[in-house]
C-alpha positions as CSV (number, residue, x, y, z in Angstrom):
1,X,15.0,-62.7,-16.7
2,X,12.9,-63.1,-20.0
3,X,13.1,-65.9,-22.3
4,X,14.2,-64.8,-25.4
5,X,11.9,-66.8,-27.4
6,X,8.8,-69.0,-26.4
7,X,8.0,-71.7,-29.1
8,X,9.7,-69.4,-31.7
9,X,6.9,-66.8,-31.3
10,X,6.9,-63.1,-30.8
11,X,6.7,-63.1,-26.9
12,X,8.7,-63.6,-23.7
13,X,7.5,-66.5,-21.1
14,X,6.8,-63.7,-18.4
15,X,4.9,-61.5,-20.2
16,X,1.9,-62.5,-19.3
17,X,-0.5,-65.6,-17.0
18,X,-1.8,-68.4,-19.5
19,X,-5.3,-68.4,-20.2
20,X,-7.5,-71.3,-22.1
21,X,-10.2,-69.1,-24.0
22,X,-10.3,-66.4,-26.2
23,X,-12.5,-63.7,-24.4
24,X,-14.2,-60.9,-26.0
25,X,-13.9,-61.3,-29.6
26,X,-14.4,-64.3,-32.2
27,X,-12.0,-66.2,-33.8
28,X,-11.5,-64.1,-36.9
29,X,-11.5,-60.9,-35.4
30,X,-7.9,-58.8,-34.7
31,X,-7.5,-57.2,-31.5
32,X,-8.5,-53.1,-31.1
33,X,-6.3,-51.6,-33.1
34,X,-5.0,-47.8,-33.1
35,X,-2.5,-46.0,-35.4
36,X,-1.3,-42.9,-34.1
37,X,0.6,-40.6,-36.7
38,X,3.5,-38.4,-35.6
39,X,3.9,-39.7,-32.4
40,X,7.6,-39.0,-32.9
41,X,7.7,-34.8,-33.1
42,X,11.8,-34.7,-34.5
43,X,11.3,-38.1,-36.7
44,X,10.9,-37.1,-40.4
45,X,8.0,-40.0,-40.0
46,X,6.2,-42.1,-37.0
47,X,4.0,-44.0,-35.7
48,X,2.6,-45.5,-32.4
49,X,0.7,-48.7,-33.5
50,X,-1.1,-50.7,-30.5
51,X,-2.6,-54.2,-31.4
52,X,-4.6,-55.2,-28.0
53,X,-2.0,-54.5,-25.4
54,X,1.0,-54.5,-27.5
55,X,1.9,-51.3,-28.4
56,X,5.2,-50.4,-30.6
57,X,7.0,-46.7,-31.0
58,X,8.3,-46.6,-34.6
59,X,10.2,-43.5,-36.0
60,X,11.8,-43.2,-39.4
61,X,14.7,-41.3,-39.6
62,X,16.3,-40.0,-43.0
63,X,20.0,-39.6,-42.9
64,X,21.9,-38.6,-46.1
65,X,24.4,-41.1,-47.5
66,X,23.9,-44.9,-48.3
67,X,25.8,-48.1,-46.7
68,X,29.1,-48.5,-48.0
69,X,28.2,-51.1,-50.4
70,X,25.7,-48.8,-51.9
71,X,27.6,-45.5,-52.7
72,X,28.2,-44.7,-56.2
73,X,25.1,-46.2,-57.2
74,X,23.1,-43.3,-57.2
75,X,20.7,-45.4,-55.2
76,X,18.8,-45.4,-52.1
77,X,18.3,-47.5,-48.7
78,X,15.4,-48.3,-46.3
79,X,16.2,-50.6,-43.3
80,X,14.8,-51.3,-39.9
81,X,16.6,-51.5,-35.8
82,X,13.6,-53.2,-34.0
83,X,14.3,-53.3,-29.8
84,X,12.2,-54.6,-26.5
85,X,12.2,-52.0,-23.8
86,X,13.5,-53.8,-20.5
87,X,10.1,-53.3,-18.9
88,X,7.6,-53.7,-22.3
89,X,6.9,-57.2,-20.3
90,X,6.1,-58.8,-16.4
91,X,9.5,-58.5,-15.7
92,X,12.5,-56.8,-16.7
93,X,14.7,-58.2,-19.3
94,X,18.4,-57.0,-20.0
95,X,18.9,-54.3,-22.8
96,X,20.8,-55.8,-25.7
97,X,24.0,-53.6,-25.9
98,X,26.9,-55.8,-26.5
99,X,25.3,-57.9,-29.2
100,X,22.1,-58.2,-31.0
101,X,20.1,-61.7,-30.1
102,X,19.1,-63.9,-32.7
103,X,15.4,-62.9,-32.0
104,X,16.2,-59.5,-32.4
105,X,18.3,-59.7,-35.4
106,X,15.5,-62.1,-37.7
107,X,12.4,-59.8,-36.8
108,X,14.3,-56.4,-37.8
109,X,15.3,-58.0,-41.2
110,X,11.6,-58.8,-41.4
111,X,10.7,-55.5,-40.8
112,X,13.0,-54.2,-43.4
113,X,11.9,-56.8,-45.9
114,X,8.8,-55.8,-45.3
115,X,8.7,-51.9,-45.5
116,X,11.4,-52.4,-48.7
117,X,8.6,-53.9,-50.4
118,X,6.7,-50.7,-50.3
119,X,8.8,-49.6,-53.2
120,X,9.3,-50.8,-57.0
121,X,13.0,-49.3,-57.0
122,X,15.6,-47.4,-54.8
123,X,16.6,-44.6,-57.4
124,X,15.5,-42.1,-55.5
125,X,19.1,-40.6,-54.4
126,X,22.0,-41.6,-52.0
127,X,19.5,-41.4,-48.8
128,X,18.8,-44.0,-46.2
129,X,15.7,-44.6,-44.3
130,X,16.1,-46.3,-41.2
131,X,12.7,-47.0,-38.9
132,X,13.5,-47.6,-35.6
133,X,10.9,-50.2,-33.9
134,X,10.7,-50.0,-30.4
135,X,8.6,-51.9,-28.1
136,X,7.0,-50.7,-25.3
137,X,4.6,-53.0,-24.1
138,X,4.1,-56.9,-25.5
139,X,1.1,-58.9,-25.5
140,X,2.2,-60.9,-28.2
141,X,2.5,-59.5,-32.1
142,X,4.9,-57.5,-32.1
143,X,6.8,-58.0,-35.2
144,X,3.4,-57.6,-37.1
145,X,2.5,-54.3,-35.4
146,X,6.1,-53.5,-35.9
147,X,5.4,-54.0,-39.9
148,X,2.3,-52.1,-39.6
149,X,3.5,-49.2,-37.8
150,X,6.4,-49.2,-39.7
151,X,4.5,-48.3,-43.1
152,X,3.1,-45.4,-41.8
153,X,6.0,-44.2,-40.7
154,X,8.2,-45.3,-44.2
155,X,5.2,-42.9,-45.8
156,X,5.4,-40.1,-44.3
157,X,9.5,-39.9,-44.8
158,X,9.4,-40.3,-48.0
159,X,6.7,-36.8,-48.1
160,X,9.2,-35.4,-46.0
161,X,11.6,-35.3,-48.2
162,X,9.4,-34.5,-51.1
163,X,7.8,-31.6,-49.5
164,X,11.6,-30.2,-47.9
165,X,13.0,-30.5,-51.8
166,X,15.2,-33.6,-51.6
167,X,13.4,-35.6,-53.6
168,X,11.0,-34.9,-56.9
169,X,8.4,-37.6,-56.1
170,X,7.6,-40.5,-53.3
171,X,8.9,-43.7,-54.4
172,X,6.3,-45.6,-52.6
173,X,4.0,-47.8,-55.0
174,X,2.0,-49.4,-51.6
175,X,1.3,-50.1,-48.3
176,X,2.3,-53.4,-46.1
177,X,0.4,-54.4,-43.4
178,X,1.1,-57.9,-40.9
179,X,-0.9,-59.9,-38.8
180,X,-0.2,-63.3,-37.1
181,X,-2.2,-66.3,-37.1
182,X,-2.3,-70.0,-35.8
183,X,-4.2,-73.3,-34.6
184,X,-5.3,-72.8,-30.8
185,X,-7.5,-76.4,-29.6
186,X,-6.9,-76.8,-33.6
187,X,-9.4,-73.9,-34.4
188,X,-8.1,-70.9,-36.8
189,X,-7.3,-67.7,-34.5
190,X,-6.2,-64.2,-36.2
191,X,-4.0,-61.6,-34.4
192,X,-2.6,-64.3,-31.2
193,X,-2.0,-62.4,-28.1
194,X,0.4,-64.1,-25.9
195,X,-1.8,-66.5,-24.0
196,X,-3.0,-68.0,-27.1
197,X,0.5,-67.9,-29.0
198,X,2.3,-69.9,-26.6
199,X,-0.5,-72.6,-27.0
200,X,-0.8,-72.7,-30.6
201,X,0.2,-75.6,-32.2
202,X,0.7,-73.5,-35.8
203,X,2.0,-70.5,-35.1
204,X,2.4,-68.2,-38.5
205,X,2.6,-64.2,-39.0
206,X,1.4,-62.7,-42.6
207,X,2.6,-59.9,-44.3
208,X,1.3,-58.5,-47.4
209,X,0.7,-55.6,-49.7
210,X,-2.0,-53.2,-49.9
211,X,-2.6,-54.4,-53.5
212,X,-3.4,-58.0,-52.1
213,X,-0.3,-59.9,-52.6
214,X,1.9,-61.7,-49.8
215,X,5.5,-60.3,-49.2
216,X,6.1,-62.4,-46.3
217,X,4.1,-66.0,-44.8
218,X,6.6,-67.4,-41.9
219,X,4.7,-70.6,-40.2
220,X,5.8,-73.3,-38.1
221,X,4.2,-76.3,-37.0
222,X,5.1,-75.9,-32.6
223,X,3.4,-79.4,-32.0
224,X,2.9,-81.3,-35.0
225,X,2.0,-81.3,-38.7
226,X,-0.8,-79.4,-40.2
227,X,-3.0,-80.2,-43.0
228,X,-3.7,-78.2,-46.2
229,X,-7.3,-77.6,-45.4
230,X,-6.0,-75.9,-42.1
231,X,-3.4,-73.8,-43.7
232,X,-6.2,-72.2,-46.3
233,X,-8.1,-71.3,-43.6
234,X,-5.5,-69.6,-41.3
235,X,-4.7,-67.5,-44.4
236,X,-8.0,-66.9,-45.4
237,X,-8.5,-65.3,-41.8
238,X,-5.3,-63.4,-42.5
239,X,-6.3,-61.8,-45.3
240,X,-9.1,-60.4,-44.4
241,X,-7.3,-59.5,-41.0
242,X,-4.9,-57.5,-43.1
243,X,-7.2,-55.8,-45.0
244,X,-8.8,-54.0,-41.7
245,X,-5.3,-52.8,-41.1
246,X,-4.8,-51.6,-44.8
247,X,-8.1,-50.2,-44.5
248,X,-7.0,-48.0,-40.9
249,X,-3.9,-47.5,-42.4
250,X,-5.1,-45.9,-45.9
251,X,-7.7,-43.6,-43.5
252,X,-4.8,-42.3,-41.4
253,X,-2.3,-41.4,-44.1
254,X,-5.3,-40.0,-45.7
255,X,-4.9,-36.6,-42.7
256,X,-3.0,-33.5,-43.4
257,X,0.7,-34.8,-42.9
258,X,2.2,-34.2,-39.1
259,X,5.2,-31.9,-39.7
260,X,8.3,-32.7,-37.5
261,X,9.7,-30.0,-35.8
């Protein structure tokens, strides 16, 4: 059965064989990246976001009404649900139906931080936006392909409802885009796949907007302390990681919009 957490990272201990070297690409280069829009045909928005061999299914789904602590407001919601598939790693691991882990529980509220940043204000109506995240194969980032996916998919409900008449204009201000980052042999590293995340000794994940600014920096020292110098550079890497994936994200929303049926 999987380990629910490894280090505190985004990966199970059986997903993958432990490897010493980064093969293929340099230290401050993300992992092939792919956003497919639509990828959901009933979901008012979705996306299909692969970092590496991670790939993640997310749908957004409108649903009229708001939680109960939010009626009467005249206001709107956007939350996230974020799930493992019992097979997205080496070897099965149990479905969560009776209660949510504590892994599963802080990565959706990350999600839904994240994508809730996309917008300046929620007066858009008594809807709620719920994107489901759904992982289908993990190599490590999942939560930050997660974010990324879930942007896309956010976007495109929101011109949903614009273009079906429920709302007069998208209330989204920006993108969000995530990417991890850490010390491996004490050398910066962007977008960790699994081998390398389970041997960092600073293992951090980055989110920020499309206008540059951070919504989110979670980073834990696995091993040991870290010094200034070392955090500047792991962000440094980060940014620039985040803008390719702004960059792939503005070019994909920038296609004719994938109707749901």
């Amino acid at each position: 059965m999987a380990d629910p957490t490894v280090n505190g990272s985004d990966v199970t201990s059986d997903e993958r064989p432990l490897l010493s070297t980064r093969v293929g690409r340099a230290n401050d280069e993300t992992r092939p990246a792919r956003l497919e829009r639509g990828a959901v045909p009933y979901a008012e928005g979705s996306c299909l976001v692969s970092f590496g061999e991670t790939s993640v299914l997310c749908a957004a789904s409108v649903e009229t009404g708001v939680p109960g602590w939010r009626r009467g407001s005249g206001e709107g919601w956007v939350t996230a649900e974020y799930s493992m598939l019992p097979r997205a790693t080496k070897t099965r691991s149990s479905r969560e139906r009776q209660q949510i882990g504590g892994r599963t529980q802080e990565i959706q509220r990350l999600v839904g931080r994240s994508v809730r940043a996309m917008l300046d204000d929620f007066r858009f109506g008594e809807f709620t936006v719920k994107v489901d995240c759904d992982v289908l194969q993990a190599d490590g980032g999942t939560r930050t392909a997660a974010i990324t996916g879930a942007c896309v998919a956010v976007h495109d409900a929101f011109t949903w409802m614009v273009q079906t008449g429920r709302i007069p204009v998208s209330p989204v201000r920006r993108r969000v885009a995530a990417i991890s980052i850490g010390l491996v042999d004490d050398q910066p590293r962007l977008d960790l796949d699994y081998e390398e995340d389970v041997r960092a000794g600073v293992d951090m994940n980055v989110v920020m907007s499309s206008e540059g600014r951070f919504v989110e920096v979670q980073g834990t020292g696995e091993h040991g302390t870290f010094a200034r110098e070392q955090l500047d550079a792991l962000l440094s890497i980060a940014v620039r990681g985040i803008e390719t994936l702004d960059a792939m994200q503005l070019r994909v929303l920038g296609e004719p919009f994938p109707q749901p049926r």
